[in-house]
VEXZA-181624 format. One line per field, with one value per residue: x, y, z of N, C-alpha, C in turn; residue in three letters. Coordinates in steps of 0.2 Angstrom, whole numbers. Layout:
% VEXZA-181624
n.x: c(X; ...)
n.y: c(Y; ...)
n.z: c(Z; ...)
ca.x: c(X; ...)
ca.y: c(Y; ...)
ca.z: c(Z; ...)
c.x: c(X; ...)
c.y: c(Y; ...)
c.z: c(Z; ...)
res: c(ALA; ...)
This chain:
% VEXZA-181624
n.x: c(542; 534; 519; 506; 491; 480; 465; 446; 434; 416; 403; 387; 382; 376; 377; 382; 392; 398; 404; 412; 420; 427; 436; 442; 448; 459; 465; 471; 479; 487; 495; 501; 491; 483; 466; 453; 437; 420; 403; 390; 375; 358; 349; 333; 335; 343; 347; 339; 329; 317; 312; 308; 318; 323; 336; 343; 346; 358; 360; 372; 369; 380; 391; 386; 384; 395; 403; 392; 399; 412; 412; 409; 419; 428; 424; 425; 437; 444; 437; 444; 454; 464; 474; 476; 486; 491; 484; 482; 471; 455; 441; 427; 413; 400; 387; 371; 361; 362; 370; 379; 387; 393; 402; 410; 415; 421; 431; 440; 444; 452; 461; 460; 466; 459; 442; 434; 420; 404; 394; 381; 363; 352; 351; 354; 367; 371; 362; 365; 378; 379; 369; 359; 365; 376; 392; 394; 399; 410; 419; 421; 427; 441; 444; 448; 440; 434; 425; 417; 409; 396; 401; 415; 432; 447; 462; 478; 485; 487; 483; 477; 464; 459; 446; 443; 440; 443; 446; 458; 458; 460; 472; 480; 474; 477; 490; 491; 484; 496; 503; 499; 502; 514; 516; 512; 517; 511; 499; 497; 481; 475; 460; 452; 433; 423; 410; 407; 401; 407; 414; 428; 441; 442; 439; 452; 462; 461; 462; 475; 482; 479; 484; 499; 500; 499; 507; 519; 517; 518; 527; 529; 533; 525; 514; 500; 491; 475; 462; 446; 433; 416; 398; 392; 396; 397; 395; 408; 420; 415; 419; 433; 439; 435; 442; 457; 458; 454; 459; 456; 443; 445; 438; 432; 424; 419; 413; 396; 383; 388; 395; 384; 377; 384; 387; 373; 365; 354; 345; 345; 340; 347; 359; 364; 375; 381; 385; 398; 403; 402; 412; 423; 430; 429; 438; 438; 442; 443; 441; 446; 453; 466; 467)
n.y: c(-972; -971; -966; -965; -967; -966; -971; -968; -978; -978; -988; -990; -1002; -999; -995; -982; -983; -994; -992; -981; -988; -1001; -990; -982; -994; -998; -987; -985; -997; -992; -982; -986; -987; -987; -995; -994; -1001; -995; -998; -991; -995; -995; -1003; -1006; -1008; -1018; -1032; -1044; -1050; -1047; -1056; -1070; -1084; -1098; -1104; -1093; -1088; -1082; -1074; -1060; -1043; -1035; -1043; -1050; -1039; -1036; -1048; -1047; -1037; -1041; -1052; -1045; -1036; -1045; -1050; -1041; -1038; -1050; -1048; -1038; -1045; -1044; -1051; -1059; -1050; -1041; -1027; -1016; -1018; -1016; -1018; -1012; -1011; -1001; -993; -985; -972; -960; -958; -949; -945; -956; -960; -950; -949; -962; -956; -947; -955; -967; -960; -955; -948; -947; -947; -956; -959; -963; -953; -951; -958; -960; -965; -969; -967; -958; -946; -942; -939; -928; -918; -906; -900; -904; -898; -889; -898; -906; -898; -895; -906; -910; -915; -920; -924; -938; -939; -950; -951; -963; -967; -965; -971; -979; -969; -965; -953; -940; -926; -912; -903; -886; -877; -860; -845; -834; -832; -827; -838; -850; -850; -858; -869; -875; -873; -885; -895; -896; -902; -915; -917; -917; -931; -939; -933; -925; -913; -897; -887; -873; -863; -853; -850; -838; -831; -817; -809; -799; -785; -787; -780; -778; -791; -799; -791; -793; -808; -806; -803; -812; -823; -818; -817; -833; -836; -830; -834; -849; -863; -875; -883; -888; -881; -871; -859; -852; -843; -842; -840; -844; -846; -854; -857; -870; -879; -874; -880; -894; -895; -889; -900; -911; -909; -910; -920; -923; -928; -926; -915; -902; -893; -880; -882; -869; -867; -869; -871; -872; -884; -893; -892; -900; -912; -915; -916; -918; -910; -898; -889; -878; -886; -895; -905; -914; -927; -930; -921; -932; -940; -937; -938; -927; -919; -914; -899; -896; -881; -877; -885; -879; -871)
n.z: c(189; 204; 207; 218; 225; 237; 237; 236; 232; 228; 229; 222; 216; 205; 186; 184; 193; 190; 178; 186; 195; 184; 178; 189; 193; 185; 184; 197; 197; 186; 194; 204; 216; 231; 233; 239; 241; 245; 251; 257; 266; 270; 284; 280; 268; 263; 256; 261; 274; 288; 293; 303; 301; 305; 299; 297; 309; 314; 307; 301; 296; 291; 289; 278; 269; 266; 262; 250; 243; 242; 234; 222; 219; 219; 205; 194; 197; 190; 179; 172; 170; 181; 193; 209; 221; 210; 213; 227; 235; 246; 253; 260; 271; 276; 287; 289; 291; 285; 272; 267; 278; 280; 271; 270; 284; 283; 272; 277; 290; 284; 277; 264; 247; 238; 230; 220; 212; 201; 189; 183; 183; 195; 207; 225; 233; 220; 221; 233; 232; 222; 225; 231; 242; 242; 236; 246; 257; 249; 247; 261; 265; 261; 250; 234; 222; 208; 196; 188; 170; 162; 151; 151; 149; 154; 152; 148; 158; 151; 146; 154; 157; 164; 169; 170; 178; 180; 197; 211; 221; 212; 207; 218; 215; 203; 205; 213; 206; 196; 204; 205; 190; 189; 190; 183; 170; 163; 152; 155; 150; 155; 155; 148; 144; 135; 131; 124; 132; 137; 133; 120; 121; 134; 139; 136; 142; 156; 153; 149; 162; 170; 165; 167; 180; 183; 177; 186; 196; 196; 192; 178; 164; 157; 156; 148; 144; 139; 129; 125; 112; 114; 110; 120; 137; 139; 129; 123; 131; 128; 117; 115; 124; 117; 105; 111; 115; 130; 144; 158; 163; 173; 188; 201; 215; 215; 205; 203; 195; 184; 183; 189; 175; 168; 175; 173; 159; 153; 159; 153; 140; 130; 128; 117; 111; 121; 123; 117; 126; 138; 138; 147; 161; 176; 186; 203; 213; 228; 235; 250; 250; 251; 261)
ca.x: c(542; 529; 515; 502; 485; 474; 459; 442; 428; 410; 399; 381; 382; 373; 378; 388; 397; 402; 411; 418; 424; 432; 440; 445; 453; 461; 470; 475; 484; 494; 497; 503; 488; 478; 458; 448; 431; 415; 397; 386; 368; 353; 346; 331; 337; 349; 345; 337; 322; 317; 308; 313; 322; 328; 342; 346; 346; 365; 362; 375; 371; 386; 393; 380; 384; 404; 402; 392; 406; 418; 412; 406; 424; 433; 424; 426; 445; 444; 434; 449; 462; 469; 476; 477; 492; 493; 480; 483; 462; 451; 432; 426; 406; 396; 382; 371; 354; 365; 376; 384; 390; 396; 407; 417; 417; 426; 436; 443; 445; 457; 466; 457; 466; 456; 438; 431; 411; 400; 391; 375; 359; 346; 352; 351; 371; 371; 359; 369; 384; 377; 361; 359; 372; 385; 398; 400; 402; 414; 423; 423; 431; 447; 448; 446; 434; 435; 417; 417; 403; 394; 404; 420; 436; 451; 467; 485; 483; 491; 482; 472; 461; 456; 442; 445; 436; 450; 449; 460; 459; 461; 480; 481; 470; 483; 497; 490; 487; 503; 510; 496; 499; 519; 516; 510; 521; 506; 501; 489; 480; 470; 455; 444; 428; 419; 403; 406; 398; 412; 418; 436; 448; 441; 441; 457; 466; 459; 466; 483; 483; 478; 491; 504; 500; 499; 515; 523; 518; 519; 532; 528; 535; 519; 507; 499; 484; 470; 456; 443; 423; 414; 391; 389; 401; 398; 398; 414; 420; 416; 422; 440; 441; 435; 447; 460; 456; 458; 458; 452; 441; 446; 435; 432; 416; 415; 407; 391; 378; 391; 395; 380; 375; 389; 383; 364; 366; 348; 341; 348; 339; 354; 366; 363; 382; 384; 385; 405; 409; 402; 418; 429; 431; 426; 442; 435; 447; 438; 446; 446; 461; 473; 468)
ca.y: c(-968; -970; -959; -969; -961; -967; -968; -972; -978; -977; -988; -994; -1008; -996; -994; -978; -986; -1000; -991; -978; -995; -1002; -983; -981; -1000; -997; -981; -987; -1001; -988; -977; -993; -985; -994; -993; -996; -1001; -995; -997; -988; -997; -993; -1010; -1009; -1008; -1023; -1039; -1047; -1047; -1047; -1063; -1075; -1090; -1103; -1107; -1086; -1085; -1080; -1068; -1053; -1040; -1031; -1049; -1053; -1034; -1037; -1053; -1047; -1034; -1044; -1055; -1040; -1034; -1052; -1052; -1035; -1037; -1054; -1047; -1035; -1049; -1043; -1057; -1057; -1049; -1035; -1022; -1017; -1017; -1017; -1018; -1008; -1010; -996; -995; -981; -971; -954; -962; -945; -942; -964; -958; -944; -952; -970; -955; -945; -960; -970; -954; -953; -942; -945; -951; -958; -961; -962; -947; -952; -961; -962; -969; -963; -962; -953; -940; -940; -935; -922; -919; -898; -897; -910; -895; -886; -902; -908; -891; -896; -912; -908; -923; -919; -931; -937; -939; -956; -953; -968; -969; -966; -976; -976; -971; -964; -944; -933; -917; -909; -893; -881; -873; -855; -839; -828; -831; -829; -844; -854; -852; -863; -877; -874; -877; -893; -898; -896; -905; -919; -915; -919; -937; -941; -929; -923; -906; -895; -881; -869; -862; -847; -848; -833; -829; -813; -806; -793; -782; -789; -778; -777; -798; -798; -786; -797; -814; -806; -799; -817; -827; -814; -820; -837; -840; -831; -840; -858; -867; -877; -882; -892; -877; -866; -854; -851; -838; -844; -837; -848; -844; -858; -860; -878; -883; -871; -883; -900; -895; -889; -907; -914; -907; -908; -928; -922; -936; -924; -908; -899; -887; -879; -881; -862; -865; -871; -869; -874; -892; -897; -893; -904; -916; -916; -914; -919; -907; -892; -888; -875; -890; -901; -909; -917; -936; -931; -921; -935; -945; -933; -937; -923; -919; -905; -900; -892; -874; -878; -888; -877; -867)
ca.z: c(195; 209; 210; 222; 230; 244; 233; 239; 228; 232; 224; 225; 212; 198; 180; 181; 198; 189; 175; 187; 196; 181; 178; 198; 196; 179; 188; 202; 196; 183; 196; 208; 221; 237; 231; 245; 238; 250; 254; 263; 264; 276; 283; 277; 261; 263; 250; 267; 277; 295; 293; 308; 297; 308; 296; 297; 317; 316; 300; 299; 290; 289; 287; 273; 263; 265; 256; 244; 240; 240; 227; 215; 216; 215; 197; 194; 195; 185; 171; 170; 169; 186; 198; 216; 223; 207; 217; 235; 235; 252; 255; 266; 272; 283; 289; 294; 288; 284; 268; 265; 282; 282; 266; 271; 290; 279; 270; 284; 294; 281; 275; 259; 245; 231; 230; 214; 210; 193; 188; 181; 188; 198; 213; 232; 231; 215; 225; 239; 228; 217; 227; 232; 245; 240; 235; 251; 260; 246; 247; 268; 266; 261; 246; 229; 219; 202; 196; 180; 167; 163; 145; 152; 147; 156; 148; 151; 160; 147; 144; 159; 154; 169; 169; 174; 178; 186; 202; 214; 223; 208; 208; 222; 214; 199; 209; 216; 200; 194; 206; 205; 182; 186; 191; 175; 164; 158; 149; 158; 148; 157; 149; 149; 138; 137; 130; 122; 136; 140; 129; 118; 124; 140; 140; 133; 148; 161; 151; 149; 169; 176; 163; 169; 187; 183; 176; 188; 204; 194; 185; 173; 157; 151; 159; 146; 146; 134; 129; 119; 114; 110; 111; 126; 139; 141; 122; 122; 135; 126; 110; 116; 128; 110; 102; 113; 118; 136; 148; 165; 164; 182; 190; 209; 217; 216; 198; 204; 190; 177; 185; 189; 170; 164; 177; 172; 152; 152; 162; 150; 134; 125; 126; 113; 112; 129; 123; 116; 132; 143; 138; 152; 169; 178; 193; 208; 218; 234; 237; 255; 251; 253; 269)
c.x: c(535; 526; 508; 496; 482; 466; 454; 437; 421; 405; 391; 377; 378; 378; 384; 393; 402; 406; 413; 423; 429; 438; 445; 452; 460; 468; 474; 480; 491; 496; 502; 499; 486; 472; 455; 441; 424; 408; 394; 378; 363; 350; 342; 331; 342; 344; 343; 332; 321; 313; 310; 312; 326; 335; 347; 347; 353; 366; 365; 375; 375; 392; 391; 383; 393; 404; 400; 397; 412; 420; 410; 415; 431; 431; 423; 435; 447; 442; 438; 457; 468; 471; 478; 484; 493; 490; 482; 473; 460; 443; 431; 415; 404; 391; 377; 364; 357; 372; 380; 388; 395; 403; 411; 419; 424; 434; 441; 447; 452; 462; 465; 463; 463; 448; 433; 424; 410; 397; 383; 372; 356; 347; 353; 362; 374; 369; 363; 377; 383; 372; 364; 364; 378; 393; 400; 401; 407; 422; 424; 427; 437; 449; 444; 442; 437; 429; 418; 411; 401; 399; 412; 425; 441; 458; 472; 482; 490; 490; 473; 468; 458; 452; 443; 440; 439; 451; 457; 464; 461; 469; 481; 478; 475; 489; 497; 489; 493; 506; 507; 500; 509; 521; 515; 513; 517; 506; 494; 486; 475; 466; 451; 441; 423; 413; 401; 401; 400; 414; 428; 441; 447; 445; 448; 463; 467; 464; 473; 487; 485; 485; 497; 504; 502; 506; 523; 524; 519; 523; 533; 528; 530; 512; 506; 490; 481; 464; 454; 438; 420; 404; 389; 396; 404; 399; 406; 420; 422; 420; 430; 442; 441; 440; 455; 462; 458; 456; 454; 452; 441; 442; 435; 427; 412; 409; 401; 386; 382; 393; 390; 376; 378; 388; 376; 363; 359; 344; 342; 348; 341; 359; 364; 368; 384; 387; 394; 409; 408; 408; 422; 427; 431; 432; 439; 441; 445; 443; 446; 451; 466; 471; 472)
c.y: c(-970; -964; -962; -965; -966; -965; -975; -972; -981; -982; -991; -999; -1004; -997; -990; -980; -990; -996; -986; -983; -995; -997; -983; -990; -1000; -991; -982; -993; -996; -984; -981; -989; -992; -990; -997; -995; -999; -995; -995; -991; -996; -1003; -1011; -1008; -1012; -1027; -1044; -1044; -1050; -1051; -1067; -1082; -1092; -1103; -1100; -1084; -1082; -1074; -1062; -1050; -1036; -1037; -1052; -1046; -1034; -1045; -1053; -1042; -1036; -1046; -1050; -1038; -1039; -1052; -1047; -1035; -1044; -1052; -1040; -1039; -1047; -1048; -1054; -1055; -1042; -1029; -1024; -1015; -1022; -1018; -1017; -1007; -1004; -996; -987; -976; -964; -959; -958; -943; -952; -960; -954; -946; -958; -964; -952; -950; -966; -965; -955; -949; -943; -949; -951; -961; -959; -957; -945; -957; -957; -961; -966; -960; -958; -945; -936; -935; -928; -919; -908; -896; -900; -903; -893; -893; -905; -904; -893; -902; -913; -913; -921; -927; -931; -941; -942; -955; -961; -972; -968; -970; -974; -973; -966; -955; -943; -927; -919; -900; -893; -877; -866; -851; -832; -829; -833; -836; -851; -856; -856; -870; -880; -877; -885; -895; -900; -901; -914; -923; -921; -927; -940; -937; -927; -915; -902; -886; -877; -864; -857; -847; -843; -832; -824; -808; -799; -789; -785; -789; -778; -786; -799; -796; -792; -804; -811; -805; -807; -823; -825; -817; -826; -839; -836; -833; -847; -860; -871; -879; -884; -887; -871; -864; -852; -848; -840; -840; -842; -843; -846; -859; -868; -881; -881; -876; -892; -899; -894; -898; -912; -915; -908; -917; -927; -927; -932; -917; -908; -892; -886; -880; -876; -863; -870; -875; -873; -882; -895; -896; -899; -913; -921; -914; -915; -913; -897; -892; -885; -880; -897; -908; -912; -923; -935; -928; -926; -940; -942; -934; -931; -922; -914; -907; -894; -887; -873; -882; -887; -872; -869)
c.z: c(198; 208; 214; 224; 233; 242; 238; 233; 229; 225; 229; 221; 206; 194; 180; 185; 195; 183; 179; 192; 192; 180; 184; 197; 190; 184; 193; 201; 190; 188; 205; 216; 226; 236; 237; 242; 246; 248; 257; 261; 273; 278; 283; 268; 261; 258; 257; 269; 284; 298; 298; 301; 303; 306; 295; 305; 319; 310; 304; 295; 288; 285; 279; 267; 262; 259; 249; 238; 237; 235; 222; 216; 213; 207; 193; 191; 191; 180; 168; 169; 176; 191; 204; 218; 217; 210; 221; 236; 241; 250; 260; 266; 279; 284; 292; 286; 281; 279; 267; 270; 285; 278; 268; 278; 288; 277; 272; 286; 292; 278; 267; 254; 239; 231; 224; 214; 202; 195; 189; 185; 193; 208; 219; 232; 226; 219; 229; 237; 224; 218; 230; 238; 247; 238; 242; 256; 256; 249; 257; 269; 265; 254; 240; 224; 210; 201; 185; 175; 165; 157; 145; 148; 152; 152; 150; 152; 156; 144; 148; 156; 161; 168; 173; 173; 182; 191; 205; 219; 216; 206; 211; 218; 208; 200; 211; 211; 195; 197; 204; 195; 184; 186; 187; 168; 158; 156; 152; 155; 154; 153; 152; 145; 141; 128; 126; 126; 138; 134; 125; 122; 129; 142; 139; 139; 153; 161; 153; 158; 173; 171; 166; 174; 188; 182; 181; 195; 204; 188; 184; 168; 153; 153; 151; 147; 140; 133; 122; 119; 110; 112; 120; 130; 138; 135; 121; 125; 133; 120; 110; 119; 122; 106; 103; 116; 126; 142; 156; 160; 171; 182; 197; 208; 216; 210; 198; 199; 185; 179; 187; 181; 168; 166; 174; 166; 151; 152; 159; 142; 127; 123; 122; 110; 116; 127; 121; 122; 139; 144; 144; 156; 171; 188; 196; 212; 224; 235; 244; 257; 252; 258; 274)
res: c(UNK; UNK; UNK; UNK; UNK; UNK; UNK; UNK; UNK; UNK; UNK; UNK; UNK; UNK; UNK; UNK; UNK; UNK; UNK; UNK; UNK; UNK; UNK; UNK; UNK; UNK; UNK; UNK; UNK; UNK; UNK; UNK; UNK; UNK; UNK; UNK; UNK; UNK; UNK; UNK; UNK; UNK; UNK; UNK; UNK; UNK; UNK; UNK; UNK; UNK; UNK; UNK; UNK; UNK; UNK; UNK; UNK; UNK; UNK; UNK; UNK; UNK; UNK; UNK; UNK; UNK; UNK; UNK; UNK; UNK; UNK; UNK; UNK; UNK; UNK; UNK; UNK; UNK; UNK; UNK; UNK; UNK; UNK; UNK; UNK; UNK; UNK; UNK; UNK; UNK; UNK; UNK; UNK; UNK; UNK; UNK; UNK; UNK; UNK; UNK; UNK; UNK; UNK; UNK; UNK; UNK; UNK; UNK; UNK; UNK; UNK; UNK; UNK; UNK; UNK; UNK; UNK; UNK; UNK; UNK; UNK; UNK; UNK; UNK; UNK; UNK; UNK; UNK; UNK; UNK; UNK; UNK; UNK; UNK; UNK; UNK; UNK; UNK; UNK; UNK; UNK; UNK; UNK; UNK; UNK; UNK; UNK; UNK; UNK; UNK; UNK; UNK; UNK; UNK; UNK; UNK; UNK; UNK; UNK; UNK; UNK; UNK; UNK; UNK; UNK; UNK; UNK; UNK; UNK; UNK; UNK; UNK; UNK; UNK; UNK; UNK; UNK; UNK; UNK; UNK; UNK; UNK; UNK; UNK; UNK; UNK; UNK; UNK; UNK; UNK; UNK; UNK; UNK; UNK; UNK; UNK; UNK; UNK; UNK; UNK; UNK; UNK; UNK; UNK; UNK; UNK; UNK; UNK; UNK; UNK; UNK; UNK; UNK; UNK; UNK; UNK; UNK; UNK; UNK; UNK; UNK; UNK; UNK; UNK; UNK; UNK; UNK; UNK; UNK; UNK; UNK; UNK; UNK; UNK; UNK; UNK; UNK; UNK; UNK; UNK; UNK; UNK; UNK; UNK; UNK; UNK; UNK; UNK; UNK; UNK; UNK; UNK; UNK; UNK; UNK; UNK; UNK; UNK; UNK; UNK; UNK; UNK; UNK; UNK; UNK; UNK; UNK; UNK; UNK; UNK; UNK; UNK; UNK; UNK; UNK; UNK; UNK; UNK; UNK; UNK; UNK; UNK; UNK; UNK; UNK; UNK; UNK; UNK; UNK; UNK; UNK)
């Protein structure tokens, strides 16, 4: 069966890029997709200089950063064993001071539905990705991202965990899911970890009010739903995905504070288990998708 997407992926030659690369090419070929590879680079930040060279008096740099593209993804797809003609894979170079507003211009522009980046690094499109107001521009974009750790792997989509917290709007992210889960014949749990913050039977109520809802706005034989407690949400989180080998953790943007921990496992001194949940892709699916 065809399940295809119009995926875009963003690199800027780093380490995590490069295995969300491999990931993005790996996918796209099982999912018989078109990956449009992009770059966005400032010119003075190109691999060039504004030195007059006689023998450069015809220099393109858009010319000059499409080639270098080119060739990182010609052996890219070679050191995957893939031959010319098994991808529908483009190259796409931009150009321009503002990279986050090149990137969802490219995404827009080609009718995007899925765009895949590494996670970790440094680097300015790391920043740009994950930097203090990357979610509500995400959330404006209308394209769900899927965000590669740097230890990633790729492997067949068959058990999706949801991150939930009641809302509301999360049925709709639900339902996209599902229909995203049925392309794969996959199993999608959905998962509330709580904290023990609430009272049992109080927690408990709530669980059973929004299962009850859930199942009966969405039908799906591989959907189930799950109340855990753990101390840490986010260990709570690794340990179930752990446990459970899950190939995508899904979350909305709504949860701020908890994706950019999961993100930044450095920068968060309670969570001492990160390195087993950095193996899970990381799907968002902007809640601005279904307005």
């Amino acid at each position: 069966m065809e399940h295809n997407f119009n995926i875009l992926m963003a690199t800027d030659y780093s380490k995590s890029a490069g295995n969300a690369e491999r990931y993005a090419v790996q996918f796209s070929k099982a999912t018989q997709s078109t990956i449009r590879f992009v770059h966005i680079f400032e010119p003075q930040l190109a691999g060039y200089t504004a030195t007059f060279d006689a023998e450069k008096i015809d220099y393109n740099p858009l010319q000059y950063e499409f080639s270098k593209l080119n060739e990182h993804v010609t052996k890219l797809l070679d050191s995957l064993n893939i031959k010319p003609g098994e991808l529908n894979c483009q190259c796409i170079i931009r150009e321009g001071i503002n990279i986050r507003k090149q990137l969802l211009d490219e995404a827009a522009e080609s009718k995007t539905d899925l765009i895949i980046t590494g996670t970790h690094g440094v680097s300015e499109l790391r920043e740009m990705m994950f930097g203090g107001h990357t979610w509500k521009i995400i959330k404006n974009t209308n394209i769900p991202l899927l965000a590669i750790p740097e230890n990633a792997s790729y492997s067949e989509i068959k058990k999706i965990v949801f991150a939930t917290e009641y809302r509301k709007n999360e049925i709709l992210s639900i339902k996209l899911l599902t229909q995203i889960a049925k392309k794969f014949n996959a199993e999608i749990t959905v998962l509330h970890i709580t904290n023990f913050v609430l009272p049992e039977e109080f927690e408990n109520k709530i669980f059973e009010n929004f299962k009850s809802e859930l199942k009966d706005k969405i039908t799906y034989d591989k959907l189930n739903i799950h109340l855990k407690h753990h101390y840490s949400i986010i260990d709570g989180l690794n340990d179930y995905c752990k446990l459970k080998k899950a190939n995508w953790l899904v979350m909305s943007p709504e949860r701020l504070s908890l994706i950019d921990k999961i993100l930044n496992p450095a920068d968060i001194s309670t969570t001492k288990h990160m390195s087993s949940h950095t193996k899970v892709p990381l799907f968002i699916i902007p809640e601005f998708k279904h307005s």
